[in-house]
Each structure stands twice: as C-alpha cells, then as structure tokens.
N, C-alpha and C positions, 0 to 999 in steps of 0.2 A: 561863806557857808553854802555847803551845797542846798540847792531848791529840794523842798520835801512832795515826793509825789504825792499828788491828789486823787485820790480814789472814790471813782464814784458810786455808791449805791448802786445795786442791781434794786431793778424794778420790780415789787415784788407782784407775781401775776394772783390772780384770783382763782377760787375755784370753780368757778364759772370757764375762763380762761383758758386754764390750765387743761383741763377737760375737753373744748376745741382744740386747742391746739396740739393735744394728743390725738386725736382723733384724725387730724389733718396730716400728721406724722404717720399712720397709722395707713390712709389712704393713698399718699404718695408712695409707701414703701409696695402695697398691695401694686397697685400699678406698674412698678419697677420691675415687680416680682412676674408681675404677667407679661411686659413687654418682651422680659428676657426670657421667657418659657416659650412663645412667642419665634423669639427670632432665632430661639435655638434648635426650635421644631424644623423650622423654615430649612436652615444650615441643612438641617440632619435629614430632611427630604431632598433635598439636592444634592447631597452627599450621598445618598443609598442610591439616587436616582443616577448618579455619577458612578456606583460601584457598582451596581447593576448592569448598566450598558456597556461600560468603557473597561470593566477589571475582572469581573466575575469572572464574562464572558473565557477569559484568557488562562482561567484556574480550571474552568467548567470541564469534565471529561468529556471525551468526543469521541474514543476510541475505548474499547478494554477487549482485552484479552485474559479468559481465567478471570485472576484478582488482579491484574495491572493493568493500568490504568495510565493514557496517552491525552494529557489535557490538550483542546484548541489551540494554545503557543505551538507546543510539540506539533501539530498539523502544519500552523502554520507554517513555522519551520522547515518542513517536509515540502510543501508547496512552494515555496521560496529558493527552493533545491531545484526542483523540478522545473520551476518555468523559466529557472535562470533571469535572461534576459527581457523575456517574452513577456508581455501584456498579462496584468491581470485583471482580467474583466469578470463577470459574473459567469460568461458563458464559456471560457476556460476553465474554472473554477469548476462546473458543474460537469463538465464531461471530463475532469481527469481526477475529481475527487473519490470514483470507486476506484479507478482504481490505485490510486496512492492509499485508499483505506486497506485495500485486500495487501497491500505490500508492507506497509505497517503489521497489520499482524500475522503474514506469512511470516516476516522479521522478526517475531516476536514468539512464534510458533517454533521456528527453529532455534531460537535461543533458550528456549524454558525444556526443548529435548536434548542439549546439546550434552550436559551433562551424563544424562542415559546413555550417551552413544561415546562417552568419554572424550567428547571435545572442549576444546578453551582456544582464547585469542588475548593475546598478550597485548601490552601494551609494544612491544617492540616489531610483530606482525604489525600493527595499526600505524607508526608510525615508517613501517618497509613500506606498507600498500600506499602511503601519500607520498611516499619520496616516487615509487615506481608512476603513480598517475602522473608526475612533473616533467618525467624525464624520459624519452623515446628509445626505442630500442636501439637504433641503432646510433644513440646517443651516451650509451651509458659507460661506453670506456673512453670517450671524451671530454665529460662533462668534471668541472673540478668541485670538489664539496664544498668550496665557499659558494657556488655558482647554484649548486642546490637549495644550499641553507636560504640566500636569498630568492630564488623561486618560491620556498614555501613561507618565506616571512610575505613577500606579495601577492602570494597565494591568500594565505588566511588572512591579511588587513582588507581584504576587499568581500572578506564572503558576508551575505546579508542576515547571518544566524549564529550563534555562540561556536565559539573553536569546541568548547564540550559535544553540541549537535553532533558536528562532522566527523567526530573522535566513534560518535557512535553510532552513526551513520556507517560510517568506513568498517569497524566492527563485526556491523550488524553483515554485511559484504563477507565478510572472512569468513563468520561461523556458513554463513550458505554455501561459501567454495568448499569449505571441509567438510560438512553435512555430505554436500553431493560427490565429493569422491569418494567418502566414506559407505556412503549406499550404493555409487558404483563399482567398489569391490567386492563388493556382495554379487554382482551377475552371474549365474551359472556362464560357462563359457560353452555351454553343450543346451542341445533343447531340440523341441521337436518340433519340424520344418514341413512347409509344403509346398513342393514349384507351381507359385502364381501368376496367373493372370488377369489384366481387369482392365476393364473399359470405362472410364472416367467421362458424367455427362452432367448437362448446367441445370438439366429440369426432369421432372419426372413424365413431362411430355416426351420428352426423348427417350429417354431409358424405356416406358411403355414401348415405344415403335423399335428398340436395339430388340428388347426381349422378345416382340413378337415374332421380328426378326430368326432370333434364334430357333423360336421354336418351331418356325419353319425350315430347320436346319440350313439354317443361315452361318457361316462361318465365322466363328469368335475372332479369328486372327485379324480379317479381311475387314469384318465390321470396325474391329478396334480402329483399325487403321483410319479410317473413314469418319469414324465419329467421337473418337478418343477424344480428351481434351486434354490429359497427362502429357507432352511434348514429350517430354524423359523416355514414355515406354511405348506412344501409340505406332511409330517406325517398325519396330520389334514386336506388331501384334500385340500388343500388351503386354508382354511379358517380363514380369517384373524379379524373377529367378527364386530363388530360396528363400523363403522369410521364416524365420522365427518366432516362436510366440511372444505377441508383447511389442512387436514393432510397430506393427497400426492396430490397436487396440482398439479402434472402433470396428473393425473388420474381422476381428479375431472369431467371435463366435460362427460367422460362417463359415471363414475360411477351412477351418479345423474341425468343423461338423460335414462339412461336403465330400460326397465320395467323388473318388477320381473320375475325372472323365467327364463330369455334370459343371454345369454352369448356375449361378445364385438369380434369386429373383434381385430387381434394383435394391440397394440398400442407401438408406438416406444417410449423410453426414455432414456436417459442417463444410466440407471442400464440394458438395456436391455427389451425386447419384452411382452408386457403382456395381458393376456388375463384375460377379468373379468365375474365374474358371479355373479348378484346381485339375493338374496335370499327374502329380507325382506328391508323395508321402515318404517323412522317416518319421523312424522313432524319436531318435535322440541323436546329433551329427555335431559338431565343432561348428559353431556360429564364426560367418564370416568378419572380419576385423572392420568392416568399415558399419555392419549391424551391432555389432559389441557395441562401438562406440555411440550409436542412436540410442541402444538401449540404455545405458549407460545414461543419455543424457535423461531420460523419461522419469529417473527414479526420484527424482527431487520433485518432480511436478505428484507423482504418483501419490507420492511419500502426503507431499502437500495437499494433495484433496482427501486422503483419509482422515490427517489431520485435521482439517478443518470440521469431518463429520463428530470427529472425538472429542472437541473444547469446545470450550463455550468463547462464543465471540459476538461481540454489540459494538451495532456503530448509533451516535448518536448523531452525526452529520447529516444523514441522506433520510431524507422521508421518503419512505419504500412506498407509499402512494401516488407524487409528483415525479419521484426518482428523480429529485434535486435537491439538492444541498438546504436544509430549513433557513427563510430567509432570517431570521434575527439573526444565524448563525453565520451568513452568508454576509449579512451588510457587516458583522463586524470583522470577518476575512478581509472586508474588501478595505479598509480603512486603514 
C-alpha cells in the first residue's frame, strides 16, 4: 500500500501577528520601491548626462541657412574633408572653422537659387565629377573601366565620412560650376573703358611722399617706375592699358570719376595703396578676351556677397566675441 502523505497544519498566526507581519511586508516593499526609484534616477542622470555631452552635441545645429539647418556631424564631416590627413588640433580647428562655415552656406546659398536660375545636378554629373577627380587627363584614353571602377571602390573604402557626404559634397561642386557660367554669360561683352594707370605702394607713408611727388609735377611714369610695387606694370610706367568697368571694383569709383589727364589722391585697398592716373576715355568699346574672362570670373563671388546681405544666415560654432570656435563645441569636434 502506498504511504499516505502527512500534512501538517499551517500555524495559525494571531492578530497581533498577523498585523506585524503585514507591516514588515509593507516596509520591505516601501524600501524596494525606493531603492529602485533610487537607482533608476542615478541610471537616468548618467544617461542624460551621457546624451548631453556625447550625442546631443552631434544632432545640435551649428550651421542654418534660411530654414536649413547643418547639424555639428555635418561640420564635422566638412572638417574631416578638409584637413584630410592633417592634424586636428584645437588650433586648426579654430583658424579654418570660418571659413568651412562661409563655404557651407555659400554651398547652400547657391543651391536654394539654383532653381531660379533653372539649374539641377544629376546624379550621373555627380557620379562623372568623381570618375574625372580619379583619373588624369592625360590618362583618360588609357585608363580601362575595370581600372576606374576599382580606383573609386579604394577611393570611397578609405574616406573618413559617409559615401552620402561626398555625394553631396561633390554636388554641391556642380551646382557652383553651373551657377558661374550661368552668370558668366550674362557679361555684356561691350562696356565703358578707361586707359589706366597706377602706382601700387605698401604704406600710406609712401603713397603721401609719391603724391607730394606729383604734385610737384613729378612725373607718373618715372615715379611708377621707381616706387611701383605691381612687377606686372611698374616697367611700363604703370600702365595697365584698357580696363573695363568691374575689373578692379575696388578702384572703380575713381577710376571712372577722374577726368583725363588728373591723377587720384592714395586709395586704400586690401593689396595695398594706389594711386591712378586716367589717360584716355570711351563710352562703350568690345572688352578685351583675357578681361571677359576676369569678369567672368568675379560674378559668382559678386553674386555671393549680395546674397549673403539677402538671407539669413547663423552660425552657432564661432563666438563672435573670442572669434573661436565655443569650447563645449570645440572639445566635442576634437574627440
């Protein structure tokens, strides 16, 4: 016969008992309940404190142009093009960060007009413009397309930023070449010209002693020669032959206000001090082919500082106070 299990009595507790021992149930759970609110805090402060420094940072916009908007990665990114191989230290960082900012939304300025001006960039331009950077000119009825293909397959396994980046990168390339021949067929090929001269100097010490110079009827030619700093034109008396309006646009308002025969007080500019002397006037004459093409080149830059006064643009990289890079900003580039 099988064994009959033996079952013992539960003990029966008291109400006294039963009452502690609720209560004891009651203060362990309480405690549990706090340890785990406790260490979930804790977690959840190291984790913001974790998204805050290490991820925000990398979402955080840095750039906008208009409504778009170029988060830190995207800098990054940009910066990692740029210094290629080179060192990235703080102090690289800080001297080539304005201007990869101003290049970013120049890039960005010509892409939101491109439309207006009835341009586009294929994906099949984008992917000509990376076969052409691969392959040398006088390489390209040599070279065989398996020999391509694998140039740009060890091309893109090495770049330190998304193949997407480069794609738009390159792009951004295209719409600028076709922006600026698009605005350089717009140059009148006719303009009004005036045979110049100028004497090119490093200080406004000097140019004071050319000008007194002059105006002791001291001779323009003789002085250029002598004090010139232009190599190009000081041989030849200064004389720089036909210009166009719009050629040196720092120069233009006097050029083209001075009557013949008169020489200009110094005039300041970026290259330094100059003094002009207009010889000859037309109205309107055929602009020489090697100024077509100067001009030509000017209108993209032109184009680009109106536009810059017409949009709205913010950087959040550069403290316009220190005029470097904001350090939070800074230590998490550098990492």
């Amino acid at each position: 016969m099988p064994k009959k299990t033996r079952i013992t009595p539960t003990k029966q507790l008291t109400p006294r008992q039963l009452s502690r021992w609720q209560k004891e149930r009651r203060r362990q759970r309480f405690i549990f309940l706090i340890g785990s609110a406790i260490i979930v805090l804790i977690i959840g402060i190291l984790g913001y404190g974790y998204f805050t420094s290490q991820l925000a940072p990398k979402w955080q916009a840095a750039i906008k142009v208009n409504n778009t908007s170029f988060n830190t990665q995207y800098y990054v990114n940009y910066l990692r093009a740029a210094l290629s191989n080179r060192p990235k230290d703080a102090s690289s960082i800080n001297s080539i960060t304005p201007v990869l900012v101003r290049e970013i939304q120049d890039s960005e300025l010509i892409k939101q007009a491109a439309k207006v001006f009835g341009i586009s960039v294929t994906e099949e331009d984008i992917n000509q413009s990376i076969r052409d950077s691969l392959v040398k000119p006088d390489e390209k009825d040599k070279v065989s397309e398996e020999e391509i293909q694998d140039r740009i397959k060890k091309f893109t396994a090495n770049l330190p930023f998304p193949i997407d980046f480069l794609k738009e990168v390159v792009a951004n390339d295209e719409y600028r070449k076709k922006l600026q021949e698009k605005l350089g067929s717009q140059v009148p090929t006719q303009s009004e010209q005036v045979k110049l001269s100028a004497i090119l100097l490093n200080t406004d010490v000097t140019a004071t002693e050319v000008r007194t110079k002059l105006d002791n009827n001291g001779d323009f030619a003789a002085l250029a020669k002598e004090y010139s700093k232009d190599d190009k034109t000081k041989d030849n008396g200064g004389d720089m032959g036909w210009v166009p309006k719009g050629l040196y646009p720092e120069l233009d308002e006097t050029a083209f206000s001075l009557p013949i025969g008169t020489s200009s007080q110094p005039i300041s500019t970026p290259n330094g001090y100059y003094i002009l002397l207009i010889t000859e006037k037309k109205d309107s004459s055929p602009i020489s082919e090697d100024a077509l093409q100067i001009l030509k080149s000017h209108t993209l830059t032109n184009w680009l500082e109106q536009a810059r006064k017409n949009n709205k643009l913010e950087d959040f990289l550069i403290n316009t106070v220190t005029d470097s890079v904001y350090p939070s900003k800074l230590d998490w580039i550098l990492r």
